[in-house]
N, CA, C and O of each residue as an XYZ file, in Angstrom:
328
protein
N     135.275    -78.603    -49.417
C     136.068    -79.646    -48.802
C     135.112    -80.572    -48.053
O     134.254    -80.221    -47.243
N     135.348    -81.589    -48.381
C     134.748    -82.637    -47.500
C     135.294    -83.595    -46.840
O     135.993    -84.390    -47.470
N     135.120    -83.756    -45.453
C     135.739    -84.334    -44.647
C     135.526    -86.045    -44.860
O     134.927    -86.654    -45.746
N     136.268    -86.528    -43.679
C     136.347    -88.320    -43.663
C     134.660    -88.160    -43.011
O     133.991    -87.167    -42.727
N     134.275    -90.181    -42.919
C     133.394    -90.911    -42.306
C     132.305    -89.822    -42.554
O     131.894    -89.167    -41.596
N     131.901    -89.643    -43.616
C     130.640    -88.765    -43.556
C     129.526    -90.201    -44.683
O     129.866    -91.126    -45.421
N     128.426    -89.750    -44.311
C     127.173    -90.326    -44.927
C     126.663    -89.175    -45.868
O     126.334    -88.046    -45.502
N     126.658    -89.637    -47.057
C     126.435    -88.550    -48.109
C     125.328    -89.688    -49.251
O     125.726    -90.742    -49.746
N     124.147    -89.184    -49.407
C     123.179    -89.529    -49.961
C     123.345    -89.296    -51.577
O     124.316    -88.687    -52.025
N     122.296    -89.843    -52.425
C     122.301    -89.651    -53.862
C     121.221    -88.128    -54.196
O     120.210    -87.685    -53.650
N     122.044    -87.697    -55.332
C     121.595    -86.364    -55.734
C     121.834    -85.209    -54.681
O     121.119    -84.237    -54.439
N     123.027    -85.582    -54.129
C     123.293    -84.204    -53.264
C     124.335    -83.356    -54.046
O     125.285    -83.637    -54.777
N     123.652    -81.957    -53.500
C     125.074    -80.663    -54.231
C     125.311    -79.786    -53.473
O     124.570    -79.048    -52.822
N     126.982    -79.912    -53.603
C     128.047    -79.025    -52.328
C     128.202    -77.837    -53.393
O     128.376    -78.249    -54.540
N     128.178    -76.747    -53.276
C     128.858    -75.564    -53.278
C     129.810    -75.463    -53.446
O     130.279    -76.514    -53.008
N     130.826    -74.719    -53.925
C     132.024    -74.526    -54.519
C     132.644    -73.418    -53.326
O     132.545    -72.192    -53.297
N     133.505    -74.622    -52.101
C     134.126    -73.541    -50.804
C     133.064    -73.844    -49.587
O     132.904    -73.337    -48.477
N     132.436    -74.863    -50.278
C     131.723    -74.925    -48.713
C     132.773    -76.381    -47.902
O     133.201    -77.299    -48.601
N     133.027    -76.306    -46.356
C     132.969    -77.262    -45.825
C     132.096    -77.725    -44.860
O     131.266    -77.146    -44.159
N     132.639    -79.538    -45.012
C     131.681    -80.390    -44.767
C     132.167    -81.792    -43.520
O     132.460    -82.968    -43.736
N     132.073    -80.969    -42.173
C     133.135    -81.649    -41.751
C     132.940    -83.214    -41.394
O     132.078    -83.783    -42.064
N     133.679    -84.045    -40.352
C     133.824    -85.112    -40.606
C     132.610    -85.825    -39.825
O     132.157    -84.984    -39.048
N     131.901    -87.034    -39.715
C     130.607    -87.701    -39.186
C     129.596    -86.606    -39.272
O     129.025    -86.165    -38.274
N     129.410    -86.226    -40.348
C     128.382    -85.630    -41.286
C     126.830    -86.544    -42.026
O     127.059    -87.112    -43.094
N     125.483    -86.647    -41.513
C     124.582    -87.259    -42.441
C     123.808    -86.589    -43.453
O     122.814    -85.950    -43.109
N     124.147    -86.663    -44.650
C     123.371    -85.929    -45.782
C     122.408    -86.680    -46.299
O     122.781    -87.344    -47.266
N     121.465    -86.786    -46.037
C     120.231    -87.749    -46.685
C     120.302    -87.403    -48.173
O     121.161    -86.533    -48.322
N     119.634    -87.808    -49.531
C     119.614    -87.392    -50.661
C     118.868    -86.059    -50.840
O     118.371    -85.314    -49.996
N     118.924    -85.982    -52.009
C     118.165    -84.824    -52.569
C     118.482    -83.261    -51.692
O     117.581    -82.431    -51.576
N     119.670    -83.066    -51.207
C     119.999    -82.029    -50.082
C     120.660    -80.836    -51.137
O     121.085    -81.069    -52.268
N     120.639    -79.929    -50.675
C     121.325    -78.980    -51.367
C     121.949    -78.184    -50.451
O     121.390    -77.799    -49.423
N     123.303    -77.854    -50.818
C     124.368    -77.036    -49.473
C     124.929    -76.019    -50.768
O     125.656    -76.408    -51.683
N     124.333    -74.455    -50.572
C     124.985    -73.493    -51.795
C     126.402    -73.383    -50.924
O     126.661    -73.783    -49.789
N     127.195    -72.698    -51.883
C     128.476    -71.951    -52.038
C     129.269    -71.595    -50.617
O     128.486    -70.726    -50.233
N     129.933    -71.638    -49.927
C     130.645    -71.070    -48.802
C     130.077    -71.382    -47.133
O     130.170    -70.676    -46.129
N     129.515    -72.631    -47.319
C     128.542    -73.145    -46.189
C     129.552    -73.906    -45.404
O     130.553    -74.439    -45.884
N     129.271    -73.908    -44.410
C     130.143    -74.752    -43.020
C     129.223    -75.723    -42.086
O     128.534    -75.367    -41.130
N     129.382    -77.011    -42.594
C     128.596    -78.083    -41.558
C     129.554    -78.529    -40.945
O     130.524    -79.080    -41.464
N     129.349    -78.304    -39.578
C     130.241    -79.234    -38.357
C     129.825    -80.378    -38.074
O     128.631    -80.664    -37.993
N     130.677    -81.086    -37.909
C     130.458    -82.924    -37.189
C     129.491    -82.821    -36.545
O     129.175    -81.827    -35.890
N     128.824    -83.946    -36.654
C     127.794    -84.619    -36.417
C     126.828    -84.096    -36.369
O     126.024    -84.260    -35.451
N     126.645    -83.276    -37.417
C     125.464    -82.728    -38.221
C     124.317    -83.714    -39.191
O     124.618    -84.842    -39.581
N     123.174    -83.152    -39.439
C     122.386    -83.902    -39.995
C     121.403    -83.268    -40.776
O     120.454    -82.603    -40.360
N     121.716    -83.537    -41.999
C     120.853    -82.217    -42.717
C     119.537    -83.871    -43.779
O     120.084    -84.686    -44.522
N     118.174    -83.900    -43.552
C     117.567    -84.783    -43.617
C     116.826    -84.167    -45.315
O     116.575    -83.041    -45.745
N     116.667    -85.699    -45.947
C     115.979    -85.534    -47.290
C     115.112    -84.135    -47.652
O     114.144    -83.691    -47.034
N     115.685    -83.651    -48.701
C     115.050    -82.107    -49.777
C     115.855    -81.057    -48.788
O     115.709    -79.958    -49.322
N     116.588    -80.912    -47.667
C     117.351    -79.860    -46.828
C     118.061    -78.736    -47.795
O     118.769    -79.059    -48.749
N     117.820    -77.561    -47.478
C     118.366    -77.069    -48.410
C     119.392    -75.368    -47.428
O     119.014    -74.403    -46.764
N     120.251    -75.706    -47.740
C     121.245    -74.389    -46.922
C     121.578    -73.384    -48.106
O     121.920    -73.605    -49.268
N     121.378    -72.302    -47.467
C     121.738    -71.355    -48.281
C     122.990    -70.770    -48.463
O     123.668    -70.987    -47.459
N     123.826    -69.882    -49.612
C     125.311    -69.680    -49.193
C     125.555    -68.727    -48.048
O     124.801    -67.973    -47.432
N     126.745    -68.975    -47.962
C     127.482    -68.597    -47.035
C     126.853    -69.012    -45.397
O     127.509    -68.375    -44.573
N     126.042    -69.677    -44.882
C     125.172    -70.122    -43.987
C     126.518    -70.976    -43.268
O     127.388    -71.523    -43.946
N     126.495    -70.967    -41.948
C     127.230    -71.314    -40.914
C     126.596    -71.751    -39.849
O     125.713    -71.135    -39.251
N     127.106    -73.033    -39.526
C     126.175    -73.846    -38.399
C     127.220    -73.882    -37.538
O     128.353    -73.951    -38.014
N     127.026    -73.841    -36.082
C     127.419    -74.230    -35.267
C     127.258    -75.889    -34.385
O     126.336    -76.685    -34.562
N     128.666    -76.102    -33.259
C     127.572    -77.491    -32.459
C     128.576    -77.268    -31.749
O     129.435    -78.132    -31.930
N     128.860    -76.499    -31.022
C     129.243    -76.161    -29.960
C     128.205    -75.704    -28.963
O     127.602    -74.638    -29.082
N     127.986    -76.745    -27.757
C     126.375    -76.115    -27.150
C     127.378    -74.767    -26.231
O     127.263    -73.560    -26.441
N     128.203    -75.338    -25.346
C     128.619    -74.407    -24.633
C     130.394    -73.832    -24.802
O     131.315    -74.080    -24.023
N     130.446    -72.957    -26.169
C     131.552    -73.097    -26.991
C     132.433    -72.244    -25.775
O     133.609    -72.577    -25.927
N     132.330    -71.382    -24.758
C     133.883    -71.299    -24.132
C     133.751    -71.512    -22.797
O     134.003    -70.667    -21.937
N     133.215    -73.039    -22.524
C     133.252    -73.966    -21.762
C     134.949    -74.713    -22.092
O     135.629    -74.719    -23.118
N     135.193    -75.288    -20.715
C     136.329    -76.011    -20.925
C     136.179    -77.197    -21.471
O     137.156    -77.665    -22.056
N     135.329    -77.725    -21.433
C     134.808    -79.217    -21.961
C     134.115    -79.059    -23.196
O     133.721    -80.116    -23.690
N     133.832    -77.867    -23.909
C     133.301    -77.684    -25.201
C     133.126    -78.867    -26.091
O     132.113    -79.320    -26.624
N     134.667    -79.342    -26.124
C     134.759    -80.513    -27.100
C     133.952    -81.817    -26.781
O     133.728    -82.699    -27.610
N     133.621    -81.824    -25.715
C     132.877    -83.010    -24.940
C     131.631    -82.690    -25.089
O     130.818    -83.529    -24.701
N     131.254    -81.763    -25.519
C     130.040    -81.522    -25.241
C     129.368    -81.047    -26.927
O     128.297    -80.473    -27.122
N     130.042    -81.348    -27.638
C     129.594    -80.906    -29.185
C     128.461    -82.016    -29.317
O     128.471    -83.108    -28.748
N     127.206    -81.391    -30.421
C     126.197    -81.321    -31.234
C     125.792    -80.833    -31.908
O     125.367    -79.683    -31.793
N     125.749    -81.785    -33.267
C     125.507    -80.952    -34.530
C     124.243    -80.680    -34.850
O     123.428    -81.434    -34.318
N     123.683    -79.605    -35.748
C     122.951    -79.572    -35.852
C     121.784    -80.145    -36.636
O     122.301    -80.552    -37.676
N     120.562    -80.374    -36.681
C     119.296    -81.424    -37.539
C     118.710    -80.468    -38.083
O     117.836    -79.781    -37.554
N     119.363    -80.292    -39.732
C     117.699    -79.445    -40.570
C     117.126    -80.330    -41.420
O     117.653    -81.235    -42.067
N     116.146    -80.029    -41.366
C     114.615    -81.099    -41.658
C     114.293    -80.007    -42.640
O     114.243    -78.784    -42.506
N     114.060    -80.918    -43.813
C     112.707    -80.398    -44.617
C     111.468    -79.804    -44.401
O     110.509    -80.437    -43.961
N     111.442    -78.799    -44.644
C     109.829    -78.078    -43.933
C     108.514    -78.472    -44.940
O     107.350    -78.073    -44.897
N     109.008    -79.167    -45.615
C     107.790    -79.975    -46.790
C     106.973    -81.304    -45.514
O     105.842    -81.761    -45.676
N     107.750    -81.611    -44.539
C     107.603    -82.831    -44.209
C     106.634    -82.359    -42.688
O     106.570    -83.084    -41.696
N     106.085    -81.273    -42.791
C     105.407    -80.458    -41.915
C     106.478    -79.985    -40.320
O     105.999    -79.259    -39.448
C-alpha cells in the first residue's frame, strides 16, 4: 500500500504487503522487499535497499503525549556513498 503526497523516484521496487506511508522520499534505484513499513516523513536516499519484513519507526518519544508532534522519519543512505 502506498500512501498520498509521497516522492517516489524512477526504478524503484515495493514488495508485495509492504506499506509506504504518506510524505514519504524514495530517491531512484531504491529497493523496499516484501512486508516493510515506512512511516511519514521518511527518506530512504538513491541504491537504499530494506530488507523484508524490516520496520521503521519515527516516533522519537512514542508514549509521550505529544508523540504526534514530535514524529521523525527515518534517513537510510546508501552505504556505497561512504
Amino acid at each position: 500500500m502506498i500512501r498520498e503526497l509521497n516522492q517516489i523516484g524512477d526504478n524503484v521496487s515495493i514488495g508485495t504487503h509492504s506499506v509506504i506511508e504518506h510524505h514519504v522520499q524514495i530517491d531512484d534505484n531504491v529497493r523496499v522487499h516484501s512486508n516493510a513499513f515506512i512511516p511519514e516523513f521518511s527518506i530512504l536516499e538513491e541504491g537504499a535497499w530494506v530488507g523484508p519484513n524490516v520496520v521503521f519507526t519515527n516516533a522519537l518519544y512514542p508514549l509521550s503525549p505529544q508523540a504526534k508532534s514530535n514524529l521523525k522519519g527515518s534517513h537510510l543512505k546508501n552505504l556505497d556513498d561512504g
